[in-house]
C-alpha positions in Angstrom: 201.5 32.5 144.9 198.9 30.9 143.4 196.6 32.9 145.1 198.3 35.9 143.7 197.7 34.7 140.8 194.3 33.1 141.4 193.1 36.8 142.6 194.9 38.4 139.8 192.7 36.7 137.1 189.8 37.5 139.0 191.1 40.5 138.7 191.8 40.7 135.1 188.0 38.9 134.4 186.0 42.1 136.2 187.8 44.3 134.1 187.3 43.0 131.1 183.6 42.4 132.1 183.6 46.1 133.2 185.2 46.9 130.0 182.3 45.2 128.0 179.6 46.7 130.0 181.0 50.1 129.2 181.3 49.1 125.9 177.1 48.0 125.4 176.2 51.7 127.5 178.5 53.9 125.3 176.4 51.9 122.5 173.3 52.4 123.7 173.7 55.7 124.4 175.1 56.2 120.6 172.0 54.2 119.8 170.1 56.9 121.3 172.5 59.4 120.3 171.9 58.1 116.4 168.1 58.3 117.1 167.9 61.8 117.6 170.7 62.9 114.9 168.5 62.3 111.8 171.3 63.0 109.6 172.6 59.4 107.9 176.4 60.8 107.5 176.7 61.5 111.0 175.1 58.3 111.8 177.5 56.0 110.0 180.7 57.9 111.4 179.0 57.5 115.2 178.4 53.9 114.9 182.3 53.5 113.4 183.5 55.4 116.2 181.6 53.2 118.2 182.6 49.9 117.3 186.3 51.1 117.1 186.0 52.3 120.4 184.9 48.8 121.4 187.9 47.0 119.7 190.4 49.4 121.5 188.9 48.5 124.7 189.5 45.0 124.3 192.5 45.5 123.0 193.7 47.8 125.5 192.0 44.8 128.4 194.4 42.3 126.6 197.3 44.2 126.6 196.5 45.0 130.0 196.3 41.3 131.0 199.7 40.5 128.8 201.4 43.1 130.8 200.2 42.1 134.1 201.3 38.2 133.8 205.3 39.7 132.0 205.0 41.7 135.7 204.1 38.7 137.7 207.7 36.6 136.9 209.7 40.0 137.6 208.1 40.5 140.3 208.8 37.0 141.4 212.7 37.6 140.6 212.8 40.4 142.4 211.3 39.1 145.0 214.1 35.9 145.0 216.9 38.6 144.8 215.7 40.4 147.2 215.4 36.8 149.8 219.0 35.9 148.9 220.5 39.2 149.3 219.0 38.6 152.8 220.4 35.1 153.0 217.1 33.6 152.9 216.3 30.0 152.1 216.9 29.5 147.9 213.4 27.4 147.9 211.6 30.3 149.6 213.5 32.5 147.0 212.6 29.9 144.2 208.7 29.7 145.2 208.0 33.6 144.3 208.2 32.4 140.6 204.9 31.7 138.8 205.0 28.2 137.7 201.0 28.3 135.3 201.8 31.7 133.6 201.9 30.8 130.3 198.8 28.3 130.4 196.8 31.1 131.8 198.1 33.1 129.2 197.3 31.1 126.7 193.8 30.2 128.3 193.5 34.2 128.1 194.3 34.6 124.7 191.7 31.8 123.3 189.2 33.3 125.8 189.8 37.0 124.1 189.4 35.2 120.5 186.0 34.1 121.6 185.1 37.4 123.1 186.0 39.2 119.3 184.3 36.7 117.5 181.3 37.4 120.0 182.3 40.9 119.3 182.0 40.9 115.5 178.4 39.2 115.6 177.3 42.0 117.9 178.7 44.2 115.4 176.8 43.0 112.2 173.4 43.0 114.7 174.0 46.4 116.0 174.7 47.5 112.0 171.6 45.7 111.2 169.3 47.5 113.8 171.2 50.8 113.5 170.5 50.5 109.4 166.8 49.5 110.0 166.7 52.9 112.4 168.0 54.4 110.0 166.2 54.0 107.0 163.2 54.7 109.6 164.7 57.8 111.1 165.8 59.0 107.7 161.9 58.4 105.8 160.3 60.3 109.1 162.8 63.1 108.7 161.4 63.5 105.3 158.0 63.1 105.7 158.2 65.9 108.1 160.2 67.8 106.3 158.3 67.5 103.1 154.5 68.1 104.5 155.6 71.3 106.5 157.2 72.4 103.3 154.5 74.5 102.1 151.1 76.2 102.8 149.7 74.5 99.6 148.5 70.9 100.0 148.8 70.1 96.6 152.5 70.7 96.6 153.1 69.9 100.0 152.1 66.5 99.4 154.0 66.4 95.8 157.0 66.9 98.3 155.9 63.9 100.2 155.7 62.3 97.3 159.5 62.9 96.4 160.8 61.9 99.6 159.0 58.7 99.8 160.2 57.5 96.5 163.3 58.8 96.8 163.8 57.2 100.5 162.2 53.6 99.7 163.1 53.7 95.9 159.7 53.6 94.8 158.4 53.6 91.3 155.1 55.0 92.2 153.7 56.6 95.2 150.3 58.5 96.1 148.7 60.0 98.9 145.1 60.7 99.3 144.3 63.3 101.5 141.2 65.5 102.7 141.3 69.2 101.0 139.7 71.8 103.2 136.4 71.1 101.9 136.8 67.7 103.1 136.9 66.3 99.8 139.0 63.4 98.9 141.8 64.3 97.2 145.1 62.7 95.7 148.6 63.5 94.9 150.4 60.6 92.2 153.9 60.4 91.2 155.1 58.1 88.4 157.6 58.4 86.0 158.8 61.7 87.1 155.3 63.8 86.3 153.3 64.7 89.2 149.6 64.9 88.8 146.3 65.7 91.5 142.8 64.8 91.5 139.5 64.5 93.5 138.9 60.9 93.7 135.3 59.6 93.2 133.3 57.8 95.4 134.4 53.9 94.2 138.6 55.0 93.8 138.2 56.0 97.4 136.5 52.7 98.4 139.1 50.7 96.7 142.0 52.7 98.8 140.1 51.9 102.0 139.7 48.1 100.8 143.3 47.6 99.9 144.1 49.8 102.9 142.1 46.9 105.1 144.6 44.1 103.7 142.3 42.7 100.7 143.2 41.9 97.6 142.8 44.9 95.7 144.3 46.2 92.0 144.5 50.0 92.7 144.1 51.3 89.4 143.0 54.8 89.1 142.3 56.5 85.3 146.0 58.4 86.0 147.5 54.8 86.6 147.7 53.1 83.6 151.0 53.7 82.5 152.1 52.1 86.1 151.6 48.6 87.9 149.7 48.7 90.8 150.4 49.4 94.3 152.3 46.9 96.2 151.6 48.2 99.7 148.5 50.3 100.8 148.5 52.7 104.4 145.7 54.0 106.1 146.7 57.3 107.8 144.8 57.5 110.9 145.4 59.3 114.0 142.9 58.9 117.4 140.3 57.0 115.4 140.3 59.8 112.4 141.1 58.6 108.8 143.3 61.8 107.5 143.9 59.8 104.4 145.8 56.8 102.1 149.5 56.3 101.2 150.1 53.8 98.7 153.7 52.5 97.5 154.5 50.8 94.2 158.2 49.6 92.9 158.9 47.5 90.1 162.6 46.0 91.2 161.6 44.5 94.5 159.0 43.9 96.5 158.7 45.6 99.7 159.6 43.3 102.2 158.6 42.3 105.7 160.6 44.5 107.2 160.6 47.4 105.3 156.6 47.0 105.4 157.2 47.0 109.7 159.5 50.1 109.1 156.8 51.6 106.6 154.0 50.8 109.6 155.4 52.5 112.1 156.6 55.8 109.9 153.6 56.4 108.9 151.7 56.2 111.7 153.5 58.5 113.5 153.5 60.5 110.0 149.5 60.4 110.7 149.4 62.6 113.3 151.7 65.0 110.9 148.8 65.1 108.7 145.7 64.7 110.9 147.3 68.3 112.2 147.7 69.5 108.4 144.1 68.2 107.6 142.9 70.6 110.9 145.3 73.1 109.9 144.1 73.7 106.2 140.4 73.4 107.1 141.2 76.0 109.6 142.9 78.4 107.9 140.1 77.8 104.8 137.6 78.8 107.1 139.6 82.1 108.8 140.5 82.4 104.9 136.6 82.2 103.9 135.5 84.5 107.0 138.2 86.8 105.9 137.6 87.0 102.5 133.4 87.1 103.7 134.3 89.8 106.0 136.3 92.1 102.8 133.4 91.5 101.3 130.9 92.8 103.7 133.7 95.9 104.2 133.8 96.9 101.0 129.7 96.4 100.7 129.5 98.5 103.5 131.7 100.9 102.5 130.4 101.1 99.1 126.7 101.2 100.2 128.3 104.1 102.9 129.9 106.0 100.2 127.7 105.2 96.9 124.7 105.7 98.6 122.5 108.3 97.1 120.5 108.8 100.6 122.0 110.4 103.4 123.8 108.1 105.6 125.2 109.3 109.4 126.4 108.1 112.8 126.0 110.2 115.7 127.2 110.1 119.6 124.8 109.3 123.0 124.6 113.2 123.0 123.7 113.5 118.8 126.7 115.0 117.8 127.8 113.7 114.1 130.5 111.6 114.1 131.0 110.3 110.7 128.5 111.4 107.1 129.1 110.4 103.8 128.9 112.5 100.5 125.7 112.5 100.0 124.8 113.7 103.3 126.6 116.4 103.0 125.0 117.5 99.7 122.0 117.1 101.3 122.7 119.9 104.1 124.2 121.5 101.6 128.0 121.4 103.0 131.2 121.5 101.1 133.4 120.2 103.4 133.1 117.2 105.8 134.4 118.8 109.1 131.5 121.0 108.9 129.2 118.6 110.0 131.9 116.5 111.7 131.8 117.4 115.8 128.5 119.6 115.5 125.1 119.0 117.0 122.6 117.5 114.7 120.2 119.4 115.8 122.4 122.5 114.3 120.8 121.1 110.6 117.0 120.7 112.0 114.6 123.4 110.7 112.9 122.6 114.3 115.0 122.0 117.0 111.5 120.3 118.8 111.2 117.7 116.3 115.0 116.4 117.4 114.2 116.1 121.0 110.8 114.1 119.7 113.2 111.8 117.3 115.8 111.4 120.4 113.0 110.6 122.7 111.2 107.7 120.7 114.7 106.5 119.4 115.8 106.6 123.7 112.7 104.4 124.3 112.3 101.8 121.2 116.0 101.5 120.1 114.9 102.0 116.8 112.8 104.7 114.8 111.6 104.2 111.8 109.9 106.8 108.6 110.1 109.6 110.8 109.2 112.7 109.0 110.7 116.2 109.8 112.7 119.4 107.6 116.3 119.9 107.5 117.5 123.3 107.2 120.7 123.8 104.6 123.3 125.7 104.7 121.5 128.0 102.5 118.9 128.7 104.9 116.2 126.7 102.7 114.0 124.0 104.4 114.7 120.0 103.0 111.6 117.5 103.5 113.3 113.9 104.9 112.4 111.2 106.4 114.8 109.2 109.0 115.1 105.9 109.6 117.4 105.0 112.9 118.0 102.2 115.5 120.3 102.9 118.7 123.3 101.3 119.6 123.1 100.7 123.6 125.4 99.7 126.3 125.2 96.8 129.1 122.9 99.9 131.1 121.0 100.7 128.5 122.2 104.0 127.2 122.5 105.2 123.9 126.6 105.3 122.7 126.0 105.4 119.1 122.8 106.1 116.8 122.9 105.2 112.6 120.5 106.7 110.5 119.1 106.8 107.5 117.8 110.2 106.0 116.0 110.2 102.5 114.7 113.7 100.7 111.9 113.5 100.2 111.2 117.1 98.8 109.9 116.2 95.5 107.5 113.3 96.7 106.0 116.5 99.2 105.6 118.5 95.8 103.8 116.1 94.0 101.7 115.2 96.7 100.8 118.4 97.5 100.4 119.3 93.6 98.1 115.6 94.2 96.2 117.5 97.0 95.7 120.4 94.9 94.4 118.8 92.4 92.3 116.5 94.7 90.8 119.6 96.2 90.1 120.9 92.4 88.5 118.2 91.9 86.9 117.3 95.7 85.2 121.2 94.5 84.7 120.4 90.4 82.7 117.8 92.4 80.6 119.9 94.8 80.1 122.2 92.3 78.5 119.1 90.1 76.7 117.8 92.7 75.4 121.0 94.0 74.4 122.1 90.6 72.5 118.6 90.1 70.9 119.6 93.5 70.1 122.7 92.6 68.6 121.8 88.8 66.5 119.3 90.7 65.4 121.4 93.1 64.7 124.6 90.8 63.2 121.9 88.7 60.5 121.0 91.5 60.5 124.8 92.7 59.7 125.3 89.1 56.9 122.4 88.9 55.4 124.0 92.5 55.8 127.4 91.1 54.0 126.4 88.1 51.1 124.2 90.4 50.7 127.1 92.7 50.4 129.6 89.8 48.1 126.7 87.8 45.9 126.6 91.0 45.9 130.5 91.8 45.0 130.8 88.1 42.4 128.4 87.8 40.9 129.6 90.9 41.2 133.0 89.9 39.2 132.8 87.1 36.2 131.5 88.6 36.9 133.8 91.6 36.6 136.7 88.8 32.9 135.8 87.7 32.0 134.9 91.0 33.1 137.9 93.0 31.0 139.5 90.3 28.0 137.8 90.4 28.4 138.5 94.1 28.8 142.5 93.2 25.9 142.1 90.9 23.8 140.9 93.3 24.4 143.1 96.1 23.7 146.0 94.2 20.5 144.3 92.5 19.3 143.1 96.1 20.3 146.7 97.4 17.4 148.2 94.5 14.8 145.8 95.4 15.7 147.2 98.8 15.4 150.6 97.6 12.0 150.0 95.3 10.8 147.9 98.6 11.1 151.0 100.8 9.4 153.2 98.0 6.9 150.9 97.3 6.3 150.5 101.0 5.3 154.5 101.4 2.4 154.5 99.3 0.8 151.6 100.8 2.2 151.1 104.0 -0.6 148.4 104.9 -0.5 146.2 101.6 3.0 146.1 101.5 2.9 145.1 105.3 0.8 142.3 104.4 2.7 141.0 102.2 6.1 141.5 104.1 4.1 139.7 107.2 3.3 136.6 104.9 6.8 136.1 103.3 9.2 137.1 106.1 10.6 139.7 103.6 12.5 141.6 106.9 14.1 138.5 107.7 14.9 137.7 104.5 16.4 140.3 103.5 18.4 140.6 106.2 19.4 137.3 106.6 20.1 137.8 102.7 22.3 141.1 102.9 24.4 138.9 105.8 25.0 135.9 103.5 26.4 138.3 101.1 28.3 140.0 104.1 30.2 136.5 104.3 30.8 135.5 101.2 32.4 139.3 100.4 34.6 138.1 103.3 34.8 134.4 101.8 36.1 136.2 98.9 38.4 138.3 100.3 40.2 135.8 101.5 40.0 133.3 98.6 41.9 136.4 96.5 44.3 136.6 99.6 45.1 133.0 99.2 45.7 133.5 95.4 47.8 136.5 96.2 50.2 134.8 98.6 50.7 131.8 96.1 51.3 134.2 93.5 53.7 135.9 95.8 55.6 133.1 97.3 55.5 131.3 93.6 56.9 135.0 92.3 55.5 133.8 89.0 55.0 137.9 87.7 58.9 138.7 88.6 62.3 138.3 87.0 65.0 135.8 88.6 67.0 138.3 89.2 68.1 140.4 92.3 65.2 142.8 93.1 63.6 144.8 96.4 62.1 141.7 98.5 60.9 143.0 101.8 61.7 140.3 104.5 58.4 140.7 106.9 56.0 140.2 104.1 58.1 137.0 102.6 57.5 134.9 106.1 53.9 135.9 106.3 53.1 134.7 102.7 55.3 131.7 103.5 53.4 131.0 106.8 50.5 131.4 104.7 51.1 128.8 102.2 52.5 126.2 105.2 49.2 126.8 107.8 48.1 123.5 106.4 51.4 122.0 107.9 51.8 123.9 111.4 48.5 124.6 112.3 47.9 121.4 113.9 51.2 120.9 115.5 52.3 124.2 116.6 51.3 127.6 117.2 53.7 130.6 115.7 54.8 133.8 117.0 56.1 136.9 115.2 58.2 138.9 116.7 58.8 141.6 113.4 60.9 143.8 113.9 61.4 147.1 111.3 63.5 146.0 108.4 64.3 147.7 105.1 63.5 146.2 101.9 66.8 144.2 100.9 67.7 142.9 97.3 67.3 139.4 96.8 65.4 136.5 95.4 62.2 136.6 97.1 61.1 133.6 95.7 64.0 131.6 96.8 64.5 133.3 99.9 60.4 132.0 100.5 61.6 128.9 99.9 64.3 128.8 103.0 61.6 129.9 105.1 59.0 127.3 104.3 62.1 124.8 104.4 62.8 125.9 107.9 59.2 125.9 108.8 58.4 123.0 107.8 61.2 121.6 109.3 60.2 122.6 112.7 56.7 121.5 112.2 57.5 117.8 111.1 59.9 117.6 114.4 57.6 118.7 117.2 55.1 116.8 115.2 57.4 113.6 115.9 57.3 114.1 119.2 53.7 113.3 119.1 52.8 115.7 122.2 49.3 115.8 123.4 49.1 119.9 123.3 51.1 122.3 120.5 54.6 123.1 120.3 55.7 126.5 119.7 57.4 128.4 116.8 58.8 131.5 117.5 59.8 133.6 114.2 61.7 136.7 114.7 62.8 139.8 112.5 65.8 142.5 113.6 68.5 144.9 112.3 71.9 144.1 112.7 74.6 146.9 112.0 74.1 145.9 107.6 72.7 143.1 108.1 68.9 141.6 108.1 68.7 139.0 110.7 65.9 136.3 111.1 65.5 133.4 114.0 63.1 131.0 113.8 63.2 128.8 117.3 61.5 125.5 117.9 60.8 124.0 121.3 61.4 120.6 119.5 63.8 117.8 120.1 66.7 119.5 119.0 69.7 118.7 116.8 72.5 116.5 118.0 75.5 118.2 118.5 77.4 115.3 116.5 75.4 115.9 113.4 75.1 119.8 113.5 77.7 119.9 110.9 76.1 117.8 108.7 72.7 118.8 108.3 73.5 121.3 105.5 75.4 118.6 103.4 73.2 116.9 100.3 71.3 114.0 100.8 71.9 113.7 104.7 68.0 113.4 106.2 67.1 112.0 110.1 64.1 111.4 108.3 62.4 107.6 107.5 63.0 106.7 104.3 60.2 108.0 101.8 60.1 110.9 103.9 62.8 113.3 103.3 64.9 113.9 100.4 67.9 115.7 102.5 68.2 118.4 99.9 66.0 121.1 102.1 68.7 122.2 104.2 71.3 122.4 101.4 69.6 124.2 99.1 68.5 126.7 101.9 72.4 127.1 102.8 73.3 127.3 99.0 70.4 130.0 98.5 71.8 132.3 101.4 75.2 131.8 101.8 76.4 131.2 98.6 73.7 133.3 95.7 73.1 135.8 98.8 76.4 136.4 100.7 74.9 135.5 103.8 74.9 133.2 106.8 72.8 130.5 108.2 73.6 128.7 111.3 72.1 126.4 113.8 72.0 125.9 117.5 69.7 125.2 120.5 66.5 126.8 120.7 66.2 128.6 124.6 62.8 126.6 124.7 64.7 123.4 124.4 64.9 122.7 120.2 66.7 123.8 117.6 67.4 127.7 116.5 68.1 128.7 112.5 69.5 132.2 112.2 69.4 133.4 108.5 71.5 137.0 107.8 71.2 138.7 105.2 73.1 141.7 103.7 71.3 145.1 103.5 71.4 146.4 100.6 69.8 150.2 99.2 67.2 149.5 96.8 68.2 152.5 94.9 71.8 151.7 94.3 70.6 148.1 93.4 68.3 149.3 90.6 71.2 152.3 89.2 73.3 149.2 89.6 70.8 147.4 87.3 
């Protein structure tokens, strides 16, 4: 029996210490339980279901125990009865009884006192940790509640300002946090009023001093009305500062451990607003490039739409794909869709010009000023100018082109009207310089006019006495001839004599010979005055009359011999010409021009035997047509087109005035209506043709 009993009590001790064990799991796992309920209600009513769960299982072990030992003496009875019914021995009936059952009993019931009051401390503990969770549970619940509240960071934080105070009973609270333009910034809550802030450079050294654990009064300008801060947070999360939480009450301080529960709330809170800090700069920035890219939209748009120039977008193959309005004035459309879907090319005065644009835009990716005519509607031609670039693929063909096209119709007008007037002016000044030219040259024609008719005159009037003397002395040496030969038939001998001593024979006939020359000496002295007087034209009017072509270039030839005579030996070739009406005088003056011309160039040559001239006279249809040829150097052909313009000479300086040519070309072309032209000579030179219109004398003068 007493090893019944012995085993029963071990028994009854594993079940209670089962009983126990069970009881500390089912707490943990309420702890646990609690921790992940965040509502304080339902954790109070777990932690009382709890502990009266606890005290019925030990109640329920003692009354287990209590009914166990009542069992054990029954038993034992029965047992007895059982033995003497049997006629057993009455000791062996006797022994079955317990004889320690109520010590053990009472052993029992102290050691289940000592197990409640054991109980009971664990009870106040387990209130004291679950409170202390609590409180904890219950200010991270807020916090997170609080900043996720809103998108605004001012009055999410104002919410976190609420539950702080109204969690920890705080008089004062405030959180510094960083905006989205990472600006210091803080939320402070006293006496019921909220108020925000950017906090200057020394405030937010003072929150990261007190922050450190020194001895800082947190007074900032809002503050006064308040006591300072009693405890001071940094928030930081994975070595970023995200901000300051300071916490002020008047009542109590905070103590040790609500500072430890404060500690650890916050810095799990710091990851909460590390997120919110990455969160706000992030949605500033897609708020920013939102807001940048409306911007640049609605530029686009209006710049698309306002525009006053013509503004397109075309496909690889240039058909339009999108216009604005003043594109489509410019074509002279009403309606979008007829340009929308068509070829540009439809709107081109030349379709050419396109395929040039697409070509250069195909090869640069970009085109830029390029100047062609749209056709309108209408049919009339637009001036533009395009600027384009190309929008290209990965391979490097054209998906999209945008252009911009600009009238530029009246800029064309006014530069042409600034052409016309250029060209006015380019001939105003022609005309100015060519009359200059021509006053200076009439002006030396004039003074050579007036030398050569000074000269023929002076030399005529000496020429007049002289030839006279000449005549009287030819017929005064042809009487003494005559009384000589009379004289001599009525004394042949005497007059023999005398004839004998003086010579007279050869006298007289060397005599009659002299005055055979100077009669030619004469002549031509009166020839030479003639030709002056004709090239000079000093007797006639300067106006159109009968000039006969032939006779002008052999006066002229006669006035240059002095030039060409040394240098070069002329040929006529005259053919029969009409007399034409002209300015003979000036018409002279091309010829010598031209003469001397050639002279002065084979003269340059500096040949050891003459050049050759060849001047040549000929009918062509109504025209007069004379060649005078050179076998000189020649003309270059890169100034043949400038040797009739003023002033342009080959010449040294000092000797050429480069107004020869010119005023020949003027003279012919433009105060005759003919032509003069050069080219190579067939003996290797240069070649002047002069033509000149035909006109009848006789119609000329009834004209007159």
């Amino acid at each position: 029996m007493a090893s019944d009993a012995s085993s029963d009590s071990r028994l009854n001790f594993r079940f209670m210490a089962i009983a126990f064990i069970s009881t500390l799991a089912i707490g943990a796992g309420g702890e646990l339980a609690l921790i992940a309920a965040f509502d304080r209600g339902l954790l109070e009513t777990v932690v009382s279901i709890l502990l009266f769960g606890s005290a019925m299982a030990v109640v329920c072990s003692v009354f287990w125990i209590l009914a166990r030992r009542l069992m054990l003496p029954l038993r034992a009875i029965a047992s007895s009865m059982d033995a003497f019914s049997r006629g057993a021995p009455e000791d062996e009936a006797e022994g079955r009884l317990p004889a320690d059952g109520p010590e053990e009993i009472a052993c029992m019931a102290a050691r289940i006192g000592e197990f409640m009051r054991q109980t009971r401390g664990w009870k106040a503990e387990l209130e004291a940790t679950v409170g202390s969770r609590t409180l904890e549970l219950e200010l991270r619940n807020a916090l997170l509640r609080s900043i996720g509240s809103s998108d605004d960071d001012d009055q999410a934080y104002s919410a976190v300002l609420e539950a702080m105070m109204g969690t920890l009973g705080a008089d004062s609270a405030l959180v510094a946090f960083y905006d989205e333009l990472k600006m210091l910034r803080a939320a402070f809550r006293a006496d019921g009023e909220t108020r925000h802030k950017h906090l200057e450079a020394a405030e937010a050294e003072a929150l990261e001093r007190a922050a450190s654990g020194m001895s800082v009064d947190i007074r900032l300008p809002f503050q006064s009305c308040c006591a300072g801060f009693s405890a001071t947070y940094r928030l930081e999360a994975q070595g970023e500062i995200c901000g300051y939480i300071a916490l002020g009450r008047r009542s109590a301080a905070f103590t040790a451990e609500e500072r430890a529960i404060l500690g650890k709330s916050f810095t799990s809170f710091s990851m909460q607003v590390r997120m919110r800090k990455r969160r706000t700069r992030e949605l500033y920035i897609r708020r920013e490039a939102e807001r940048a890219l409306r911007k640049s939209e609605e530029r686009l748009r209006t710049f698309f739409s306002e525009s006053k120039d013509m503004i397109y977008t075309s496909n690889g193959d240039d058909v339009i794909a999108s216009i604005n309005d003043a594109g489509l004035s410019l074509l002279g459309l009403a309606d979008r869709f007829e340009a929308l879907g068509r070829p540009f090319s439809n709107h081109v005065l030349s379709s050419e010009d396109r395929e040039n644009f697409l070509s250069k835009i195909k090869e640069r990716g970009y085109v830029v000023d390029y100047e062609y005519v749209f056709r309108r509607k209408d049919g009339s031609p637009v001036f533009c100018i395009e600027t384009a670039r190309a929008v290209k693929d990965e391979a490097g063909n054209v998906v999209e082109i945008q252009g911009i096209v600009k009238d530029i119709s009246e800029r064309i007008a006014s530069e042409r009207e600034l052409w016309k007037a250029n060209l006015e002016l380019a001939e105003a000044n022609e005309k100015l310089q060519t009359t200059k030219m021509l006053v200076v040259q009439q002006e030396k024609l004039a003074s050579i006019g007036q030398l050569a008719a000074g000269v023929a005159h002076e030399i005529n009037n000496p020429l007049g006495f002289l030839s006279s003397n000449q005549t009287t002395i030819g017929g005064f040496l042809k009487a003494l001839r005559g009384a000589w030969n009379e004289a001599a038939s009525g004394d042949p001998e005497r007059l023999g004599e005398i004839a004998a001593r003086y010579d007279l024979d050869f006298v007289l006939g060397e005599l009659e010979a002299v005055l055979a020359e100077s009669d030619e000496g004469f002549r031509r002295i009166i020839d030479i005055v003639q030709n002056l007087k004709s090239f000079a034209r000093i007797d006639a009017a300067p106006t159109m009359s009968p000039y006969n072509l032939n006779e002008g270039i052999k006066s002229t030839l006669v006035v240059a011999r002095n030039e060409i005579k040394y240098v070069a030996d002329v040929e006529l070739d005259m053919g029969e010409l009409p007399s034409i009406s002209a300015l003979g005088g000036e018409v002279n003056q091309v010829f010598l021009n031209i003469l001397v011309n050639a002279a002065q160039a084979i003269e340059s040559q500096k040949r050891a035997v003459k050049g050759r001239i060849l001047v040549s006279t000929r009918r062509e249809k109504d025209r007069a047509v004379v060649v005078i040829a050179d076998d000189g150097p020649g003309i270059p052909e890169d100034i043949k087109l400038k040797v009739f313009d003023p002033f342009f000479t080959t010449k040294e300086p000092g000797k050429g005035t480069g107004l020869g040519l010119a005023v020949s070309y003027d003279i012919v072309v433009r105060k005759h209506g003919g032509s003069l032209s050069v080219a190579d000579s067939p003996f290797g030179g240069a070649l002047f043709k002069i033509e000149l219109p035909i006109a009848s004398v006789d119609s000329q003068e009834s004209a007159s």
